[in-house]
Each structure stands twice: as C-alpha cells, then as structure tokens.
NUMIDO-601123 format. One record per residue (C-alpha): x, y, z; residue in one letter. Coordinates in steps of 0.02 Angstrom, whole numbers, padded with zeros to 5 digits, always signed. Layout:
% residues N
XYZA/...
//
This chain:
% residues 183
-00892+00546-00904X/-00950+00374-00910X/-00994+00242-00780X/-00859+00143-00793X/-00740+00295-00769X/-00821+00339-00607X/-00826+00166-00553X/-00721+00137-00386X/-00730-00094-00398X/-00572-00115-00275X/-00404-00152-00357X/-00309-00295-00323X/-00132-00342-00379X/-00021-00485-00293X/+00173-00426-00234X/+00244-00582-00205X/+00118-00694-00087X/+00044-00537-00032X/-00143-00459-00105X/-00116-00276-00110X/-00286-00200-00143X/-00342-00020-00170X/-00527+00001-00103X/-00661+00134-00024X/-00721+00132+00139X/-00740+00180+00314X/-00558+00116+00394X/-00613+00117+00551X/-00752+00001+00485X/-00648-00138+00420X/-00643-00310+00490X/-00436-00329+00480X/-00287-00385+00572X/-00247-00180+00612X/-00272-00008+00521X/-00134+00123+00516X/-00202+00286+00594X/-00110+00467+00546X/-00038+00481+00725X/+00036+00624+00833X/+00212+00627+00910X/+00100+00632+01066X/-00029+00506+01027X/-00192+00610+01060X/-00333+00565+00945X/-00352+00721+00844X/-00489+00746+00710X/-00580+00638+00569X/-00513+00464+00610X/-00448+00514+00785X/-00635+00579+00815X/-00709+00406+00754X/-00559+00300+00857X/-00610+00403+01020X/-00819+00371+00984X/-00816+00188+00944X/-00689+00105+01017X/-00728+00147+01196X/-00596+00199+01318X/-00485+00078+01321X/-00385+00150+01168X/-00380+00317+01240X/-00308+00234+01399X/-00172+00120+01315X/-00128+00267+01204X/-00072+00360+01373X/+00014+00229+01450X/+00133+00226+01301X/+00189+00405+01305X/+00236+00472+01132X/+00329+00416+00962X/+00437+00527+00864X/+00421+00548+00671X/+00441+00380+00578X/+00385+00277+00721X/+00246+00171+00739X/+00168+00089+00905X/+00028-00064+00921X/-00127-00043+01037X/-00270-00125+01050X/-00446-00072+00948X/-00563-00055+01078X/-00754-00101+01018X/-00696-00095+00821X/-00696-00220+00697X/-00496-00223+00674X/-00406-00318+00819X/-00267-00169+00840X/-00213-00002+00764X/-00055+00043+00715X/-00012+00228+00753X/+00113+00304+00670X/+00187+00458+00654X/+00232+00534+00503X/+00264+00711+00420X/+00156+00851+00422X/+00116+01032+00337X/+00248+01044+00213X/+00378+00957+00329X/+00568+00962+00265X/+00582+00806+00169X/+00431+00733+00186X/+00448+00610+00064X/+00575+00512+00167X/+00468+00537+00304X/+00328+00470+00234X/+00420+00328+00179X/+00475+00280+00354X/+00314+00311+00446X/+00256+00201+00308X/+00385+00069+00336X/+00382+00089+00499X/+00185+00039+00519X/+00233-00126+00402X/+00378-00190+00532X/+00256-00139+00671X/+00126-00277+00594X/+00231-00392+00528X/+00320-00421+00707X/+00163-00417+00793X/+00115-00582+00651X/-00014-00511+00583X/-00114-00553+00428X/-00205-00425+00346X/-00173-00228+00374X/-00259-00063+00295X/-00177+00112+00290X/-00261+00288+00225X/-00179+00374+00127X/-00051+00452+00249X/-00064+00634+00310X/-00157+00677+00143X/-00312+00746+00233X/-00270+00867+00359X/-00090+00871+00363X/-00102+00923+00159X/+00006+00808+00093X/-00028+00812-00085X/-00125+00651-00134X/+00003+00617-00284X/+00163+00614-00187X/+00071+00505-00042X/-00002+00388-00165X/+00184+00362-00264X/+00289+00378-00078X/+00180+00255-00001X/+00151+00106-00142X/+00341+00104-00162X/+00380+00072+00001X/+00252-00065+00021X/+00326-00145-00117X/+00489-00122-00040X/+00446-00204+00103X/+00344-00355+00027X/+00484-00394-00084X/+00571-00468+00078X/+00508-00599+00197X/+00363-00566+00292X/+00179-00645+00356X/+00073-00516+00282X/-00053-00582+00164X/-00141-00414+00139X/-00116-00254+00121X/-00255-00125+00083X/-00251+00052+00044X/-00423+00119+00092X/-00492+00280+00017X/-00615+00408+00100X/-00677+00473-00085X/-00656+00444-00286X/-00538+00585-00274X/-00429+00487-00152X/-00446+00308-00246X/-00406+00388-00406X/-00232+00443-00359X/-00206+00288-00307X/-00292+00175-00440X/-00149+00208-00576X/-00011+00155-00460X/-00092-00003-00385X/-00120-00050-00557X/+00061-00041-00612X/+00139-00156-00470X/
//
C-alpha cells in the first residue's frame, strides 16, 4: 500500500455555509463548541469516552449528568464540559447491540444531537462515529446513517458553521472518507 493510501489529511467539504470535515483525533481533546458522546438512557459515563469524560473533566459533569435524570432513545441533552477543551457535550442516546431498526434510530439520535446544538447557538460541533465501538454498530451503516442525516439537517436553516466527524483509527476514517467526499 502506498503512503498516500494510508494517509488520514482531514476531509473537508462545505453543505451549504457549513464545513463538514472528517478528521482523527482524541474527541474529548478538541477545542469546539460541544462533542456528541454515545450516551445511556440513564446518563452514566460508561467506558472509552465515558472513562475519559469522568477523568478529565472533573466532577461537575458527573454531577449535572444526575441532576438531569435520563433520556430515552433518540434524545439528546446539553451539559456542561467540566475541565475539557469543548465548552459542552451533547449526550445522546441512540441504538445499541443489534437494536430493531437501528438505522432510524441512529438517524434520530443523530438528529437529535444537531437540534440540541443548534438551539443551544452553537458554532462548531464533533460527533464519533455513533455506537460503532462498543455498541457494534457496523462502521458502514453508521458512516452512511449518520452523513445523511447531517446533510439533512444542514440543508435547512441553522447557525452551525462546523461539523466534524472525528475518528479513533484509519479503520474508522476510512469508512467515512468515501462518504464525506461525495457530499
């Protein structure tokens, strides 16, 4: 294989007024508006992200998380970051382990976490890809599910100026390359 094929530059591509890029990283790490964490109904931290949430932003995430309860599936909520770069996180709740239509699901948690930002006014927000770790949702449906219903939603009005899909590994930015290519 040759370097440029295992080359991960970001991807950008403009939908409208708003920069949707494709890029590798450390979410958590990211200097944005929000990031969209993989949430629970009950909105305990669990693993990977959850784990890094709970370790660097201090308690007060843990803390706000309580106060507001639980979501169901294809909700999202706004809470504050703690001691992390981003200002707020987005958590929202979306399907899990082979799930009956998960697509649909994944569409509206997906959705769901755009509205959340867009109301709250902000600028720039960065999602995973959703529920494709742990929660084995296969990395080609979450990649196609995910950039069509970003595009849905930045064909209407809205503040966001950028969106950015953030990838753990190659293996993750690759499904995702093609797709953010063709908007």
């Amino acid at each position: 294989m040759t370097p440029a094929a295992l080359a991960t530059e970001p991807v950008e591509k403009k939908v409208n007024q708003t920069v949707v890029r494709l890029e590798r990283g450390d979410l958590t790490a990211l200097p944005v508006d929000a990031f969209v964490y993989y949430a629970r109904e009950n909105l305990e931290l669990g693993s990977g992200y959850g784990t890094a949430i709970a370790s660097r932003s201090g308690d007060a995430v843990k803390k706000e998380l309580a106060k507001l309860g639980s979501i169901q599936m294809g909700q999202a909520v706004l809470s504050g970051a703690g001691r992390l770069k981003a200002k707020h996180i987005i958590h929202a709740c979306g399907p899990k382990f082979q799930a009956p239509d998960t697509e649909r699901k994944l569409r509206d948690c997906t959705l769901a976490a755009l509205r959340v930002a867009d109301q709250a006014g902000l600028k720039t927000v960065a999602f995973p890809p959703m529920g494709a770790g742990f929660y084995g949702i296969p990395l080609e449906v979450c990649a196609t599910v995910m950039l069509e219903a970003i595009q849905e939603c930045l064909q209407g009005p809205t503040g966001l100026e950028e969106v950015i899909i953030c990838a753990n590994d190659r293996r993750e930015f690759n499904a995702f390359k093609d797709k953010v290519e063709g908007l």
